[in-house]
N, C-alpha and C positions, 0 to 999 in steps of 0.2 A: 478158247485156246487151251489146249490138252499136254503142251511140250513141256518137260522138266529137262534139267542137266542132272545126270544121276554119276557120272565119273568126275574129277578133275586128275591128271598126271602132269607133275611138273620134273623135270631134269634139274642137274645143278644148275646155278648161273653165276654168268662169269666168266673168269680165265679159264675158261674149260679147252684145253688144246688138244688138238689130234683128230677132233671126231668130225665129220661131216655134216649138214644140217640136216640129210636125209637120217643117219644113224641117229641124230640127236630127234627128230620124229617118232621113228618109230617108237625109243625108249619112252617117248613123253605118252602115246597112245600106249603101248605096253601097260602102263601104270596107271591112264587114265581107266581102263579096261578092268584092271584088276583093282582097283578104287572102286568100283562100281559091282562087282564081282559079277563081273563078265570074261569069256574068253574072246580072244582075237576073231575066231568064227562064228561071235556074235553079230559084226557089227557088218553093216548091209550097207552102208553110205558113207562116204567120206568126201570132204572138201579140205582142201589144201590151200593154205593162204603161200603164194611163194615168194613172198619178200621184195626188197628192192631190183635185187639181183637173179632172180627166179631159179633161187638154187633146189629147191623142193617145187617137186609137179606131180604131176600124174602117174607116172611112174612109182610114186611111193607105194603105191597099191601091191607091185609085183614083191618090195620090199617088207611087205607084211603078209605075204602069201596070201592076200586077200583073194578069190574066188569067186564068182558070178556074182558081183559086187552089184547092187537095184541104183547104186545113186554115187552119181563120181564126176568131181568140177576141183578148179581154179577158182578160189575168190578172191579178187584184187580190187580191194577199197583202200589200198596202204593202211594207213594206223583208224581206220572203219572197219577194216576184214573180221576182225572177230565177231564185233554185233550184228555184221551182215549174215556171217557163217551163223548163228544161233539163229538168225528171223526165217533164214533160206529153212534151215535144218529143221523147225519148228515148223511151217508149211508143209516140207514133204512129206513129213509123218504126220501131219492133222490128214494129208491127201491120199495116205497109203504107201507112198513111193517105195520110203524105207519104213524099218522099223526101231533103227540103234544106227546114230550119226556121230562116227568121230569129225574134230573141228580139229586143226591144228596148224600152229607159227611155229619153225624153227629158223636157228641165223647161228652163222658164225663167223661174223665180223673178223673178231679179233684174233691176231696170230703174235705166235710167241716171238718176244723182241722188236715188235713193233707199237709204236702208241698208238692209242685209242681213236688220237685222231685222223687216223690213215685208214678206218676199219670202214669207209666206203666210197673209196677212191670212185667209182664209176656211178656213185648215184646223182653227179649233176645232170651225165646223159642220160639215166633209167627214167629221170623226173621230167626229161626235157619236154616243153609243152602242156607238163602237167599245173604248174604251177598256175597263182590266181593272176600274176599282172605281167602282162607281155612287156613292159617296160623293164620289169627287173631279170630282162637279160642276162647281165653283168653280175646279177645275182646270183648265184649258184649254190650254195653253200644253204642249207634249212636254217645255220642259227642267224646268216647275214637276213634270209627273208622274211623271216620271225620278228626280227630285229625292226623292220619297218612297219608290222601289223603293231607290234609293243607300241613303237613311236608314236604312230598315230594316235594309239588308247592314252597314252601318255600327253600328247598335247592338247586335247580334244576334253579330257577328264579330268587333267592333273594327278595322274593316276604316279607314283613315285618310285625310285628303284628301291628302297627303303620296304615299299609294301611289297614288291615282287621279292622282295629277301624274304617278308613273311612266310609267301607259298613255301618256298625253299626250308626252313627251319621249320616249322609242322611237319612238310614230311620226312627231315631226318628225325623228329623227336616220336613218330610213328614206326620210323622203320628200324629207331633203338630196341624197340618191342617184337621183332620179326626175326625169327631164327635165320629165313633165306635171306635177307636182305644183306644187298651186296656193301652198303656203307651203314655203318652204325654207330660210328664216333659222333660224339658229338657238335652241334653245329649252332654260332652263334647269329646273330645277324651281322654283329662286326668281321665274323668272320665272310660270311657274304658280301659283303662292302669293298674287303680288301680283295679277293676272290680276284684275279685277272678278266680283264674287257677280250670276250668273244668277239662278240658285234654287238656295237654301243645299240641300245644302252643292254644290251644281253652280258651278264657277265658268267664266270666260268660255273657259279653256281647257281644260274639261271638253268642250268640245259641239261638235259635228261644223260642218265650212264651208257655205256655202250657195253651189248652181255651178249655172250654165247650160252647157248640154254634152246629148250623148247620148251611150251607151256600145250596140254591137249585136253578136250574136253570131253567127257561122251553125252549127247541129246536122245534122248526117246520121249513115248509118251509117257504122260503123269502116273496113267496106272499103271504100268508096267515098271518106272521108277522107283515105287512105292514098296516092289518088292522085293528091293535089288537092298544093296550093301548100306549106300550110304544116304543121309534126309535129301527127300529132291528139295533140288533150286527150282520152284515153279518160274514160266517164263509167262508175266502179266502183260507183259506189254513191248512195243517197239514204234520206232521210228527211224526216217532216213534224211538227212539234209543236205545240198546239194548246193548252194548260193554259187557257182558258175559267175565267179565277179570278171571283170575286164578292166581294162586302164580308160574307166571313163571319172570324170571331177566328182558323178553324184556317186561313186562306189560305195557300200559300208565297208568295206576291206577293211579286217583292223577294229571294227567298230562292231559288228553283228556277226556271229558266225552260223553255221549249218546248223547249231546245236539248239538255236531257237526255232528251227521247225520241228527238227528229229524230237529234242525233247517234249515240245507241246503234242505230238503224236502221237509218242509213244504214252505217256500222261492220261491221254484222253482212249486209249485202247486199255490199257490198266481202267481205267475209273476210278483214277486218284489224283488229287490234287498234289502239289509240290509240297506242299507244306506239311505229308505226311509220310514223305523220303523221312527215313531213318537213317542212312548212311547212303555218302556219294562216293562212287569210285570213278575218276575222272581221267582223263589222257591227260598225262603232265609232258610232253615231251619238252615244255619250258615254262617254267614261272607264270609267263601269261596265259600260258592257255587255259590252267586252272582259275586264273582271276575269271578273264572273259567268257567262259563253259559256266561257268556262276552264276554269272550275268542273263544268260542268252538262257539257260533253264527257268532264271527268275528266283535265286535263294536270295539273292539282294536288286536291288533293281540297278539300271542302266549306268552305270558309270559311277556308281559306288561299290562295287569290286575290291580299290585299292582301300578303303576304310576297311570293308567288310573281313579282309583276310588277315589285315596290321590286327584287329581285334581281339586274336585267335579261337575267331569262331571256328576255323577248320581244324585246329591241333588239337593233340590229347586232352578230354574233359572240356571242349567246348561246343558250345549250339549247336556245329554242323558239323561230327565227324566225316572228313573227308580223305581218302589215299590212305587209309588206315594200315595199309604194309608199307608205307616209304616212297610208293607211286615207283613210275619211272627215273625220278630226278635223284630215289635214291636206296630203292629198294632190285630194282631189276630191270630193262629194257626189252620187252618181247611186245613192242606195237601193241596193239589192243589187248592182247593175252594178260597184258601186266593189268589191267584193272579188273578185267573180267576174272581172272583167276582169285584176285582178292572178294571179289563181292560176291563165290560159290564159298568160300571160307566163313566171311561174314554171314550170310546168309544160314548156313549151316552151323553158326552159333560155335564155329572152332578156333576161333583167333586167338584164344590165348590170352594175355597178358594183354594185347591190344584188343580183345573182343566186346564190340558196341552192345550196351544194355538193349536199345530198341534196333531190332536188325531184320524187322518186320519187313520194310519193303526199302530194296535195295536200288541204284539209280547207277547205272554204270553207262561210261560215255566211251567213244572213239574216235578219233580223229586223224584225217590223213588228208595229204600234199601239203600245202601252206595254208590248214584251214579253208581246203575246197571241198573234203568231203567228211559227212559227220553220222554217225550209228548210234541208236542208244536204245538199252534194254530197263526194263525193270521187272528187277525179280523178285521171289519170297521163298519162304520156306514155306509158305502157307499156299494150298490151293486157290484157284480163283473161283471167288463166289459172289463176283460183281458185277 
């Protein structure tokens, strides 16, 4: 495997009002480009993640004056698209296709004088069908259907809201350290406790932010990387998970997710064991996912998740730094962009005030629908010599 990420370009995030998510694209590729010290007429391949709302397409291309472009798609994995877009982009150019592959998520949810939570009125029908159990109908809402995968880990583990506060306070005490991060105040567990009920048992500081922003990536190969602007991210490894659950009695739904196949995949294509991740960067779009994505890679075993996070092995100065910018729940929302853009940081040894001593080999996850579809990369700053 020969593919590095040699740009990252991120836009504000946030209340960012006025701009469109194509305008907030290209800004994000503009900067990933020149992060990487490339021009816009570098880049031969582009893939477009277009969101819930398929506000960003194909078209973006004419928006960057791109020209006899070798490599141009849609990739819709929801909160998986970005690991997809790296594994996709990393093939083409092992095959020739291209030869410099911009990846990019834009959204802009939020409009001014509206609350956050009106920022996706139309995505009970974008999701329709998409979800894992045809029973939850009635369900619509991501935090009510979340809300039943939690429950079940919950009755099944004894897994507690107590510990799901854990995930929640690690990552704001991560994302105190994060200049972009959109909340930085401090957060206690009591403060999580009192936190208003979303969907029991999901409460308000259970559930990921809502941001306008783009996050962009640039992929080539390693050697060509090498001699560009900034340290490449080598790309070691990947995997894809896919568990296609139904409303049957013997389901794991809730209990096993996509991220026990992707991660064992991806694991076994690197040629490393887990236990020599140095930093995880994970899809937090709620408290559980980071317990269970724990789980299902194997940092703690089956259903000691809720021990494992109460511990603070995942927070500042512990065992497992995990979400090291504040994750989604409380650093920024861009789908998979939000961890994968931290683990090209980490990797690259620039974090700053939150940057992990060993950052050796990086473990970043994605996840989309309700825990139907799962992506995971691992990367390094280090060639692969395995």
């Amino acid at each position: 495997m020969t593919a590095a990420i040699a740009g990252l370009g991120m836009t504000e995030m946030g209340k960012i009002y006025g701009r469109t998510p194509t305008q907030l694209a290209v800004e994000a590729i503009s900067r990933a480009a020149e992060d990487a010290g490339l021009g816009l007429a570098d880049i031969d391949g582009l893939y477009v993640n277009p969101g819930v709302k398929n506000d960003t397409d194909l078209r973006l291309q004419s928006s960057l004056q791109m020209r006899h472009t070798r490599l141009l798609a849609t990739i819709q994995g929801f909160g998986s698209s970005a690991g997809q877009m790296v594994q996709y982009a990393a093939m083409a150019i092992d095959a020739g296709m291209a030869e410099v592959v911009a990846c990019v998520y834009a959204d802009a949810p939020l409009k001014e004088g509206k609350r956050a939570g009106a920022a996706y009125p139309g995505q009970a029908r974008a999701m329709e069908g998409v979800g894992s159990l045809p029973f939850a109908a009635g369900l619509k809402a991501a935090p009510e259907r979340y809300a039943v995968a939690a429950r079940r880990h919950m009755e099944t583990y004894g897994t507690t809201s107590e510990q799901l506060g854990a995930v929640a306070v690690a990552a704001r005490q991560w994302a105190a350290m994060n200049p972009a991060a959109q909340m930085r105040e401090p957060m206690t567990l009591e403060d999580h406790q009192s936190s208003r009920m979303i969907a029991d048992p999901l409460r308000l500081l259970d559930c990921c932010l809502v941001s306008n922003g783009a996050v962009a990536i640039i992929v080539t190969s390693a050697e060509r990387a090498a001699t560009l602007r900034q340290p490449p991210v080598h790309v070691w490894g990947w995997g894809q998970g896919h568990p296609g659950y139904v409303n049957r009695r013997d389901s794991e739904f809730g209990l096993v997710t996509g991220a026990a196949q992707s991660g064992a995949d991806a694991l076994t294509m690197a040629g490393v064991g887990v236990e020599e991740i140095g930093v995880r960067e994970l899809y937090d779009c709620f408290t559980y996912t980071t317990l269970i994505t724990l789980e299902d890679y194997g940092f703690c075993a089956k259903g000691e998740g809720g021990e494992f996070v109460a511990s603070g092995a995942i927070a500042p100065g512990g065992s497992h730094p995990t979400n090291t910018g504040g994750g989604e729940l409380s650093s920024f929302y861009m789908w998979g962009m939000t961890p994968l853009s931290e683990a090209v940081i980490q990797a690259r040894g620039q974090g700053g005030e939150r940057q992990v001593a060993d950052h050796d080999l990086v473990m970043v996850s994605g996840n989309g629908g309700v825990l139907d579809f799962h992506s995971t990369l691992i990367l390094s700053p280090h060639p692969k010599t395995r």
